[in-house]
N, C-alpha and C positions, 0 to 999 in steps of 0.2 A: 625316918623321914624328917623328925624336929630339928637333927644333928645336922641332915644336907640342907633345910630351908634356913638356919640359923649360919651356913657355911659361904651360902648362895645372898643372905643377906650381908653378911661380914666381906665380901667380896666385893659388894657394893661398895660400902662405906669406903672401901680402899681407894678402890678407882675412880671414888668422888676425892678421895683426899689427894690421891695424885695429880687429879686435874686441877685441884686447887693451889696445891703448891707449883706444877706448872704456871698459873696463871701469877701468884706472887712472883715467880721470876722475871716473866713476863714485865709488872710492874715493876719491881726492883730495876731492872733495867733503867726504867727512865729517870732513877735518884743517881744513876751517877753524876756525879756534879762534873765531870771532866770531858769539855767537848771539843771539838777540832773542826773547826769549819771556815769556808772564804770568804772573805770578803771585800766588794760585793759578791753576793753567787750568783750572778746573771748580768751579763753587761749587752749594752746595743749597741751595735756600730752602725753608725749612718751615713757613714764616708768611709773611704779609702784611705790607711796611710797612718788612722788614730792611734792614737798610744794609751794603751789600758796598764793601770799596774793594782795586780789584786793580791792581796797578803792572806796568807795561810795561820789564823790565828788559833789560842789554843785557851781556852779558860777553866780556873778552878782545879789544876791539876798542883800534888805535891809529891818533894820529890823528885823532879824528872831530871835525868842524867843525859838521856840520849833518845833520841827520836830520829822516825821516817816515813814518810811518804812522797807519794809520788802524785801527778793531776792530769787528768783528760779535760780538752776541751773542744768546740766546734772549728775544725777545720778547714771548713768554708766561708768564717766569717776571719777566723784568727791565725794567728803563728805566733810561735814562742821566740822570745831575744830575750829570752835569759830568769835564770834563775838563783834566787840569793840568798843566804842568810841572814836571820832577820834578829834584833837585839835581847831577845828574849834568855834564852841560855848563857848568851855572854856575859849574863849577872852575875854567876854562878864560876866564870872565872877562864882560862885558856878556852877554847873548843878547836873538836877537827871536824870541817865539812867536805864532806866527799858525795861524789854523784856518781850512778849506775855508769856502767863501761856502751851503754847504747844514748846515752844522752837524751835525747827527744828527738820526736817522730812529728812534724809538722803537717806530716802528709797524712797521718792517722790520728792527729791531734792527741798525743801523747807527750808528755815529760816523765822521763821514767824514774824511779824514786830515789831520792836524794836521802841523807842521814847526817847526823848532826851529833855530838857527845861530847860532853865535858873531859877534862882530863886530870890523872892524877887522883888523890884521894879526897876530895873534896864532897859536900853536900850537893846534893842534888837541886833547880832552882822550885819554888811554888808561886803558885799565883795563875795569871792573867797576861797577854802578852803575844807578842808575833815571832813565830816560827821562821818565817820564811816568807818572803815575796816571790812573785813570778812576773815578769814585765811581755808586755803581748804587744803587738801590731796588727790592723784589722785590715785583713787581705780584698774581702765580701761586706755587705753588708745584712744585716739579720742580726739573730741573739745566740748568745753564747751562752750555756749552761757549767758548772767548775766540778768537779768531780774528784776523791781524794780517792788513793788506791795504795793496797801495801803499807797502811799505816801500823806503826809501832811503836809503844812510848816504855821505857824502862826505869826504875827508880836508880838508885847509887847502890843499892844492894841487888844488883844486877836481876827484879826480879820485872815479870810485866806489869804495867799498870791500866786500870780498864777505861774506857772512854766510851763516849760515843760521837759517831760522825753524823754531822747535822748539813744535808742535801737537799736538795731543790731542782727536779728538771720542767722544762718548761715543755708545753703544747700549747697548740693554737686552732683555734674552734670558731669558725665563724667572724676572723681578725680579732678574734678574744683572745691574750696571753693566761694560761691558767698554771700556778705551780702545785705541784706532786713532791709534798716532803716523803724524805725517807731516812728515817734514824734507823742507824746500825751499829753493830760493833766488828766489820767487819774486818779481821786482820791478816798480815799478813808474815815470810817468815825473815830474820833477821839474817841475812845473807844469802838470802837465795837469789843465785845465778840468774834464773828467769822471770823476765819483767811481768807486771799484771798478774799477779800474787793472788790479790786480792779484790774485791770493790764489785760497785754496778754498774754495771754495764748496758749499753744497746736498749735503752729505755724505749718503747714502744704506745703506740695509745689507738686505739681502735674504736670508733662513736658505734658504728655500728651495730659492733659487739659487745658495745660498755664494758669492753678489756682494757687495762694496763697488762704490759707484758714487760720483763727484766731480769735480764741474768745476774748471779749470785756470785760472787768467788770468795772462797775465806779458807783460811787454814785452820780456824776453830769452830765448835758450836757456836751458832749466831741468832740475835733477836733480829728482829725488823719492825717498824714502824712503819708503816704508810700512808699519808694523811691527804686524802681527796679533798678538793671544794665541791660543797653539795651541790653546785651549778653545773659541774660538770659532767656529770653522768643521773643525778637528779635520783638518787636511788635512794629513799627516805625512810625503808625501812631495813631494819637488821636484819630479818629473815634472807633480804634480795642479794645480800652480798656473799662472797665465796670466796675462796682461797686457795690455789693450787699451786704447788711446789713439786715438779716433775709430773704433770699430770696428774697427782694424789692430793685427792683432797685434804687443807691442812686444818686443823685446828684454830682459833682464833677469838682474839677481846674484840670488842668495838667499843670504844670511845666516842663521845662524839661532845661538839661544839653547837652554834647558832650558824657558823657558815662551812664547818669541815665534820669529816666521818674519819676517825683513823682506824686502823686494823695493826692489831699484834700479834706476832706472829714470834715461833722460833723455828728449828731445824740443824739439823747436822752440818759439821762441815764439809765440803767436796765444794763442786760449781754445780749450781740449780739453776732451773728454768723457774721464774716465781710469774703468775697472772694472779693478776685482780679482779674480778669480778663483781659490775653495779648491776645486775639485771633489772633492777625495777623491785616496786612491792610486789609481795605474796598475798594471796590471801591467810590468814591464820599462820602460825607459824611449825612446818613439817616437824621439831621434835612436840609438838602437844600430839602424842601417839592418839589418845583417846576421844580428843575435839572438846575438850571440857572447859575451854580456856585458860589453861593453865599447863605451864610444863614442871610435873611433881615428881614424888617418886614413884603413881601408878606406871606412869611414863618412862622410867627409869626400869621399873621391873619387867616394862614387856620387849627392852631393849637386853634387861641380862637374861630373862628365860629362853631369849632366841640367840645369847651371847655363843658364838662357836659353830654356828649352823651355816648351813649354802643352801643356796638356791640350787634349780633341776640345769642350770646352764652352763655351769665349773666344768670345764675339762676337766678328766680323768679322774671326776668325782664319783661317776654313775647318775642314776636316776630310777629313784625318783629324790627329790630336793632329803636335807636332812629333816629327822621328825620332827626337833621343834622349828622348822624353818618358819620366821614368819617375815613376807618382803615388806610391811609396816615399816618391821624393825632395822630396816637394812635402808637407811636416812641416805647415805653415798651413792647409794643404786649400783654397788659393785658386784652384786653377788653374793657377798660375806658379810654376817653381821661378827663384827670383831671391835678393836679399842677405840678405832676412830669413830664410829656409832656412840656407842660409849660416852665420847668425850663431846659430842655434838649435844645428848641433852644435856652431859652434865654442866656443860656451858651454859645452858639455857635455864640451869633448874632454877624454880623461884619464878622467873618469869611468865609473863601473861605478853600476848603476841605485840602487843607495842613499844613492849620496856627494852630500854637497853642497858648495858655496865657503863 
């Protein structure tokens, strides 16, 4: 019995230490110094006919040999006349730029990814500097949010280099503009045939529901970043918020500011459905299993002793529930106390219901 509760301890520590090194990655994330972003990232057109030019710039990167991406924009406001190579790589000596064989989609507000590469054997360029321009005409009037998709950056030693993409889409509440950051590293693959690789997508916002909704596309494991204005959904405690990535609930940091709450996040590669969720506060916080004020390791223990168990409502489980079944322990309300349980206090361990990371 010493040997299993000595076993059943060590099993802990594990899956606190895995969740901890998850969450360094999490952080690590945002030390990349290498970011890709437009600018500006939101323009407004207030006539017909205007001429916007917004450049694709790139900071902090070394090394780069060859680069790509692609940009969505609002198709009711905008249309694309063109896009260009911008003076950055040309430091570094020849380049060839080549653009996707579908060009851009004005009707779906697409430009589809363009690519860039030095030539010969030369160094690859470092620094700070513009990738790329896009020159726009504003068809409508309204705001236009920029969006990068299928981005790729490679050094001179043909290997990837990692970045992140630094986004903004806009919603409006009451003729209030509010922006929704989203850092990712989302990529995409170097020669593939089909446009829209990568990126996010079909941004969504719901008052009602205090949902953001957005699809994922990436060809690698990916972080995400999500950073609310606390005006916007007004959800002021950590407990209220949530996380789902295909309908499963996902694990997550919270971060927060004096005017924003952000969430971190990771997840596999494929295309996901990601929602946000501000519900509001909680009272107390669901991993304090005990109500003690505090989420510890008693907390922790009545989440592994029910670790593996189902409830009486699993298909083709039987009934009656498993014996240590305890639905306390089962934080997601799925049924199954298993890793994501787990990982909900050990997110929270340490904490008393007000604190946040």
């Amino acid at each position: 019995m010493k040997l299993r509760g000595f076993a059943a301890s060590l099993s802990i520590v594990l899956l606190i230490g895995a969740f901890i090194m998850a969450l360094d990655v999490v952080k690590a994330s945002e030390m990349f110094t290498t970011k890709i972003f437009t600018d500006p990232s939101i323009v407004q057109a207030d006539e017909i006919d205007k001429e916007f030019t917004i450049n694709i710039n790139i900071s902090n990167v070394d090394d780069l040999y060859a680069w790509q991406t692609g940009i969505t924009f609002n198709p009711a406001v905008l249309e694309c006349t063109g896009f260009y190579e911008g003076e950055f790589l040309r430091k570094g000596g020849e380049t060839w730029f080549l653009k996707h064989y579908l060009d851009r989609n004005n009707t779906l507000g697409i430009v589809y990814y363009r690519g860039c590469c030095l030539l010969g054997p030369v160094a690859g360029v470092s620094g700070s500097g513009q990738l790329a321009c896009v020159t726009f005409r504003s068809v409508g009037k309204g705001i236009s949010d920029f969006h990068l998709t299928d981005v790729i950056f490679q050094n001179s030693k043909l290997e990837e280099l990692a970045f992140e993409i630094v986004e903004n889409f806009t919603v409006q509440v009451d003729g209030i503009n509010y922006s929704i950051g989203i850092l990712s590293n989302l990529t995409g693959t170097m020669g593939a045939a089909e446009p829209l690789q990568s990126g996010t997508f079909d941004l969504s916002f719901n008052l009602q529901d205090k949902k953001i909704s957005f699809d994922e596309h990436s060809q690698k494991d990916w972080f995400c970043k999500v950073t609310v204005p606390k005006e916007l959904l007004k959800c002021t405690a950590p407990s209220g918020w949530s996380v789902r990535v295909d309908e499963a609930p996902t694990p997550y940091i919270i971060t927060e500011s004096d005017a924003y709450t952000s969430l971190n996040f990771m997840h596999v590669k494929g295309a996901h459905t990601v929602e946000v969720i501000g519900a509001g506060a909680v009272e107390g916080n669901p991993c304090d299993l005990n109500n003690d004020g505090n989420v510890d390791i008693c907390d922790l223990f009545k989440v592994a002793k029910a670790y593996g168990s189902h409830g009486p409502d699993i298909p083709n489980q039987g009934d009656p529930s498993s014996e240590n079944w305890n639905a306390v322990a089962d934080l997601n309300k799925d049924m199954w106390v298993n890793i994501e349980d787990i990982f909900m206090v050990a997110r929270d361990f340490g904490k008393k219901p007000s604190m946040v990371l």
